[in-house]
C-alpha positions as CSV (number, residue, x, y, z in Angstrom):
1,X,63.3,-20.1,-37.4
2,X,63.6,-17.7,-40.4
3,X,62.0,-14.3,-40.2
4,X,59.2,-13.3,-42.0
5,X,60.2,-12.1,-45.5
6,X,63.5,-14.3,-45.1
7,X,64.2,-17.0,-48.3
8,X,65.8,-20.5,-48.1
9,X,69.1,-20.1,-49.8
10,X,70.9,-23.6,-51.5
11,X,74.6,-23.6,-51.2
12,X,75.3,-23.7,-55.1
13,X,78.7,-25.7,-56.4
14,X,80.2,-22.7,-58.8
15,X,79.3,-22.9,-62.3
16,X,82.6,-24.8,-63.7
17,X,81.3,-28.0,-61.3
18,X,77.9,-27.1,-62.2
19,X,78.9,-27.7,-66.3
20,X,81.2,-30.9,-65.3
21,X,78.1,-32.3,-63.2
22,X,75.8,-32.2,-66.5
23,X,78.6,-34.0,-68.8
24,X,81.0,-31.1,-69.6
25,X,84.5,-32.5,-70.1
26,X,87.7,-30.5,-70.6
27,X,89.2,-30.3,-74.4
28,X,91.3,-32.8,-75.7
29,X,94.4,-32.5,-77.4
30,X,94.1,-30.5,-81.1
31,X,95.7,-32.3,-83.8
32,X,94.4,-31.0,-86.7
33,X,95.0,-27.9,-88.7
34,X,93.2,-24.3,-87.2
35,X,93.8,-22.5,-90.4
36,X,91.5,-22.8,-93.2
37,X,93.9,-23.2,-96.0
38,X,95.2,-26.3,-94.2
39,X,91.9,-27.5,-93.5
40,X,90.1,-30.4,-95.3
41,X,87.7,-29.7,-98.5
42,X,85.7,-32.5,-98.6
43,X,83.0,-30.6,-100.6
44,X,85.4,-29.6,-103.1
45,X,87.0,-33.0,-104.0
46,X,86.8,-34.3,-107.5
47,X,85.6,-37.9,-108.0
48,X,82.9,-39.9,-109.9
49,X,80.2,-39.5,-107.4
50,X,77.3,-41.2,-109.9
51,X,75.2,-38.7,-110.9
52,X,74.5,-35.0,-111.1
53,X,72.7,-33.3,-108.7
54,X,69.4,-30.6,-109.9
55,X,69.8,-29.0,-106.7
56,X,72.0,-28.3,-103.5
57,X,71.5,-25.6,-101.2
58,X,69.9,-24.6,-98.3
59,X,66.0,-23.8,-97.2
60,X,64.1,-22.2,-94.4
61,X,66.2,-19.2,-94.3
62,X,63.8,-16.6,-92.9
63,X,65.7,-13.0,-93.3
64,X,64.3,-9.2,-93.4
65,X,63.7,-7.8,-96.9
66,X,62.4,-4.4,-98.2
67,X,59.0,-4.5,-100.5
68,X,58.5,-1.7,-102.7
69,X,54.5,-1.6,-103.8
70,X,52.7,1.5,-105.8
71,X,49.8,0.9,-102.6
72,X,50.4,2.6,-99.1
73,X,52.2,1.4,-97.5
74,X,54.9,2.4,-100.3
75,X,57.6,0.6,-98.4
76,X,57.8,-1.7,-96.1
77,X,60.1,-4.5,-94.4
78,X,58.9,-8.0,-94.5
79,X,60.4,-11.7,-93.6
80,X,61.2,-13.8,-96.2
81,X,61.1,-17.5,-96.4
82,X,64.5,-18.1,-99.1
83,X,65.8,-21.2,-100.5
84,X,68.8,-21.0,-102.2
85,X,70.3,-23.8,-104.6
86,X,72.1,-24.9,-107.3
87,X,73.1,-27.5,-109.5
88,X,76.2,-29.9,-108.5
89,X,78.1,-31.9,-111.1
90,X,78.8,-35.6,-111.1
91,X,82.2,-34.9,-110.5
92,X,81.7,-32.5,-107.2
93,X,80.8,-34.0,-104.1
94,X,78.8,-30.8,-102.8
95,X,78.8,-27.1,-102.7
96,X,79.8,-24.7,-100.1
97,X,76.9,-23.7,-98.0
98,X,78.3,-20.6,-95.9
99,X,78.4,-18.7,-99.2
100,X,74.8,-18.9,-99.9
101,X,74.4,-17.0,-96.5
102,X,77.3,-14.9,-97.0
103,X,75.5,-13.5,-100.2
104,X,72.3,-12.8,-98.2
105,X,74.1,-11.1,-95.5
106,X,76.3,-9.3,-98.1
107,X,73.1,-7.7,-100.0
108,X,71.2,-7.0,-96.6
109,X,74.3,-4.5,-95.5
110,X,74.7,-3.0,-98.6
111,X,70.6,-1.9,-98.7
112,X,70.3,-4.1,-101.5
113,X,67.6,-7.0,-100.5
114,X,64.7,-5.6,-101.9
115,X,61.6,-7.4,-103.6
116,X,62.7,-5.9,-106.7
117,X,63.1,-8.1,-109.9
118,X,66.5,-6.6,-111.0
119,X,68.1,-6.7,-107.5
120,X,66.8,-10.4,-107.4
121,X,68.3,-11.4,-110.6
122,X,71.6,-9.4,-110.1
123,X,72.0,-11.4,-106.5
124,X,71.5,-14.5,-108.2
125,X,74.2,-14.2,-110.8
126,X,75.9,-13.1,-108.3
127,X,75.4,-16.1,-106.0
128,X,76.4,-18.4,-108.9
129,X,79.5,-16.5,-109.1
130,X,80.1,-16.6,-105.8
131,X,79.7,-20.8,-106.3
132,X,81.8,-21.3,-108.9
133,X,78.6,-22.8,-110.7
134,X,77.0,-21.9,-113.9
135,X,73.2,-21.8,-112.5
136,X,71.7,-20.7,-109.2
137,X,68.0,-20.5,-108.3
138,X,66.4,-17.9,-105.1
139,X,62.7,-18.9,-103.5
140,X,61.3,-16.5,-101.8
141,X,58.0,-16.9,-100.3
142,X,57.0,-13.5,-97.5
143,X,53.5,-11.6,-96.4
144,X,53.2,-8.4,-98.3
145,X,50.8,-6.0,-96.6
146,X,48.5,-3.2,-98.3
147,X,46.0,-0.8,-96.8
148,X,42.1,-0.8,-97.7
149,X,39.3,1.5,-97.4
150,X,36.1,0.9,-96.1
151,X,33.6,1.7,-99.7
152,X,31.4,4.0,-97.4
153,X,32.9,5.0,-94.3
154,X,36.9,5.6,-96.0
155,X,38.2,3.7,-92.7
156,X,41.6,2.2,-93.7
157,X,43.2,-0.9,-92.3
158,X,46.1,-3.4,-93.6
159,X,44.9,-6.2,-95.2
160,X,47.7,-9.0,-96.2
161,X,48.8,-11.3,-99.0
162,X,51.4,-14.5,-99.7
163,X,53.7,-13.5,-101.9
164,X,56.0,-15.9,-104.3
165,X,59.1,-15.4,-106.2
166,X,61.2,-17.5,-108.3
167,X,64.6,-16.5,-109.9
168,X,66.6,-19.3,-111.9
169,X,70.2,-17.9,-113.4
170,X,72.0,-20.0,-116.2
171,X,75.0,-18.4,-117.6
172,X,75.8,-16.0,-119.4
173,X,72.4,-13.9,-119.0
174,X,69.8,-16.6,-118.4
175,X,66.9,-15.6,-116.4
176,X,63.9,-17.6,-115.8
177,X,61.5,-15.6,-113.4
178,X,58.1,-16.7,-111.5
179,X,55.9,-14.8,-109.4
180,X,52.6,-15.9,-107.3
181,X,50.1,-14.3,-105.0
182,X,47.5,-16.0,-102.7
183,X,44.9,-13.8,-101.8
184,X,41.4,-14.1,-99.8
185,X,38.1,-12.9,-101.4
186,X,34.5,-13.2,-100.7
187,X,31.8,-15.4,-103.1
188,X,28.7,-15.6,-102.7
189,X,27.2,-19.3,-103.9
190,X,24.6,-18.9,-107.0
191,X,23.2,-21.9,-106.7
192,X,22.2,-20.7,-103.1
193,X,21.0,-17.6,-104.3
194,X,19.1,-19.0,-107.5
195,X,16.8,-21.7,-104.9
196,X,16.4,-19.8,-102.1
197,X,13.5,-17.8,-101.3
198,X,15.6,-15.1,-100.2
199,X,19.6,-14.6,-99.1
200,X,22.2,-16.6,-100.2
201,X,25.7,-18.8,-98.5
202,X,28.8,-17.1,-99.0
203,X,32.5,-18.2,-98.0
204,X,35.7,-17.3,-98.0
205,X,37.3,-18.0,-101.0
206,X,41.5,-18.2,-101.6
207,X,42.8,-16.9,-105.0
208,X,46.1,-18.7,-105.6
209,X,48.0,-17.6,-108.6
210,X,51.7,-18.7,-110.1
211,X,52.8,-16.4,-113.3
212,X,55.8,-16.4,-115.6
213,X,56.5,-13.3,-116.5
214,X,57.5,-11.9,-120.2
215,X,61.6,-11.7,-120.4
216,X,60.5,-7.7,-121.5
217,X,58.3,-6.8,-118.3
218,X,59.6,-3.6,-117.0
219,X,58.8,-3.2,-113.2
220,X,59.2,0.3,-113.6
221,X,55.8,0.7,-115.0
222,X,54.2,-2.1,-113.4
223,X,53.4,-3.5,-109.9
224,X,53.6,-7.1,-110.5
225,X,51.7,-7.6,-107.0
226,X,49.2,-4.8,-107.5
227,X,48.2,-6.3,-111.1
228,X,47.6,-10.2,-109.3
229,X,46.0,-8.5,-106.1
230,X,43.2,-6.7,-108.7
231,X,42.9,-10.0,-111.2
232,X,41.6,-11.8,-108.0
233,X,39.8,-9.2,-105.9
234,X,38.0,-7.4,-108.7
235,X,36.3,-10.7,-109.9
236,X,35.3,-11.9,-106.5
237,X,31.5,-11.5,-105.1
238,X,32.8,-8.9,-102.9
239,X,37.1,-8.1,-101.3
240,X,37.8,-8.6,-98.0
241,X,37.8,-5.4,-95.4
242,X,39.8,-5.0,-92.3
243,X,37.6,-2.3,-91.1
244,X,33.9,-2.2,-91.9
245,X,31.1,0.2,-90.3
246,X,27.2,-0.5,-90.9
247,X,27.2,1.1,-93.8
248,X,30.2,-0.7,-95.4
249,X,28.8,-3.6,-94.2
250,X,25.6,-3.2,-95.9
251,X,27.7,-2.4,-99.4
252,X,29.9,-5.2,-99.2
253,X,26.9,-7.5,-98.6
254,X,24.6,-6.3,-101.2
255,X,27.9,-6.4,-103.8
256,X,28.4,-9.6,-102.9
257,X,24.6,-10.9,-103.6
258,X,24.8,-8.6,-106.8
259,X,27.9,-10.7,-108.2
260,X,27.6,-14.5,-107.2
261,X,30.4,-16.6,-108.0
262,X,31.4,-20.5,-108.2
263,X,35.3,-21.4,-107.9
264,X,35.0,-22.2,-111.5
265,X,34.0,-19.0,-112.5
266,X,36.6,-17.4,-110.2
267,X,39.3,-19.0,-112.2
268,X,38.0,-18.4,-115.7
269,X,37.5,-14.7,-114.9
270,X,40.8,-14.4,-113.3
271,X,42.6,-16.3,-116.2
272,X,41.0,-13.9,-118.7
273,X,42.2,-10.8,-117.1
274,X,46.0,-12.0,-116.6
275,X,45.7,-13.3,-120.2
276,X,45.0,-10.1,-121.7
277,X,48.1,-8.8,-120.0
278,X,51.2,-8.9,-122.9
279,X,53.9,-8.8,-119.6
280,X,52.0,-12.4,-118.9
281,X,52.9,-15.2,-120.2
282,X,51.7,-18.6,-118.8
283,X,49.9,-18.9,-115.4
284,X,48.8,-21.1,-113.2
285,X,45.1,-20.2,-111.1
286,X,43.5,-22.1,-108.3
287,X,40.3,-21.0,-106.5
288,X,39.7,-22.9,-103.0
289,X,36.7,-22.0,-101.2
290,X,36.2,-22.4,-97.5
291,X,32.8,-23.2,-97.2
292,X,30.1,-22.0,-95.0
293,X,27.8,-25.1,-94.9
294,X,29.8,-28.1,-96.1
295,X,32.5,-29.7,-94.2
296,X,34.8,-29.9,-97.0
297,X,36.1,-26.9,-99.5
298,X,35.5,-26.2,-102.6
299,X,38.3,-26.5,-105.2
300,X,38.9,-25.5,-109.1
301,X,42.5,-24.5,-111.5
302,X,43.4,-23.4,-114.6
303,X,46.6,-23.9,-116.8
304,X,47.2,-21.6,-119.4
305,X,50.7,-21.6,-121.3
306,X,50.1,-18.4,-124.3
307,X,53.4,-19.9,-126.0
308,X,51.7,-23.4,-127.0
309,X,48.3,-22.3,-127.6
């Protein structure tokens, strides 16, 4: 009989039978070559292999990256969602994926894999160097976080946004470069407000934005994510607070029923104010609101393209 306190103990095989017991087997005999200049490229043998490819690379790459933002917090390290590609030619079979990740890794030790355009664009070239290809494209998709003050009590929290960028490299000094924001607002419906005896529905509405930005933008002078954070949160019935006492409460509530808003308004007004913007050049805006008594969201976009207007 075991004492009180005292545990069963299984006689255990040792770990070697335990691996051969679940299907470990020992290695076979090595034939083939252990260096890699003996080794077999297949990616890098010439053939006809029928067409060209737009783009090879890999995706779902999430990796640490600085953000540098003119709001507190001033910097910050996010995780970024990267895809990395290029183009492949009819007469390659593939590309060499390890170097896309050796150029990530490479920029993250040298404290150079910032959010900042001009890093972005440098490791791009960079990458298509490192290829052997005369194009390379980085996606980057990452939360960006900024603080907010309560409009009464001056209680600060961190509110968050999607962030997007897009940098496409074609040599020799070729730079196509897209940037997006997706951020949450408040409307108020004015149809609500306009029948009703008194009070009005409001939602939760999500400004989605894609911009291409003017080859002369100069980052130096302007936040990129602070001018699409203020084109959607300045024309909404009221921003969204992290921290709100009574009396913000009652501000944010009574600025919301002051300034009623449809999803098609949201767009138009956002549209105008990144159209007036000369480092803007075509955008994309979507407004989806969550709404508070339908089932089903409302949805509105805009296309504007300044070059073909």
């Amino acid at each position: 009989m075991m004492n009180k306190g005292q545990l069963n103990q299984r006689i255990m095989p040792d770990k070697a039978e335990r691996h051969r017991l679940f299907g470990s087997v020992k290695a076979g005999e090595k034939t083939k070559p252990e260096k890699k200049e003996e080794m077999a490229d297949l990616q890098n043998k010439q053939a006809n292999y029928l067409f060209k490819l737009d783009a090879v690379g890999i995706t779902n790459v999430k990796h640490p990256i600085q953000i540098n933002s003119q709001l507190i917090p001033n910097q910050q390290s996010s995780i970024g969602n990267f895809t990395f590609t290029s183009t492949v030619e009819q007469s390659n079979k593939g590309t060499n994926m390890s170097r896309f990740t050796e150029q990530l890794h490479e920029f993250y030790q040298n404290k150079c894999l910032t959010l900042e355009l001009g890093n972005l664009k440098q490791f791009t070239k960079q990458l298509a160097q490192r290829l052997k290809t005369p194009d390379a494209k980085l996606e980057i998709k990452l939360p960006w976080f900024y603080e907010r003050k309560g409009p009464s009590s001056n209680l600060a929290g961190l509110n968050h946004a999607e962030l997007m960028v897009t940098v496409s490299y074609n040599e020799p000094e070729q730079f196509h470069i897209m940037v997006g924001l997706n951020a949450m607002i408040t409307t108020l419906c004015p149809c609500s407000k306009e029948i009703s005896e008194y009070s009005a529905h409001n939602q939760r509405g999500e400004v989605r934005m894609e911009v291409e930005l003017s080859p002369s933008f100069d980052e130096s002078k302007t936040d990129w994510k602070v001018l699409l954070l203020e084109a959607a949160e300045s024309n909404a019935s009221a921003r969204i607070h992290p921290v709100l006492k009574r009396p913000d409460e009652k501000m944010v509530t009574e600025q919301a029923y002051e300034n009623p808003r449809f999803v098609e308004d949201m767009v138009r007004l956002v549209a105008a104010d990144l159209y007036e913007s000369e480092q803007i050049i075509a955008f994309h805006v979507t407004c989806q609101n969550h709404e508070s008594i339908h089932l089903h969201d409302a949805i509105a976009s805009i296309t504007i393209d300044k070059r073909t207007e």
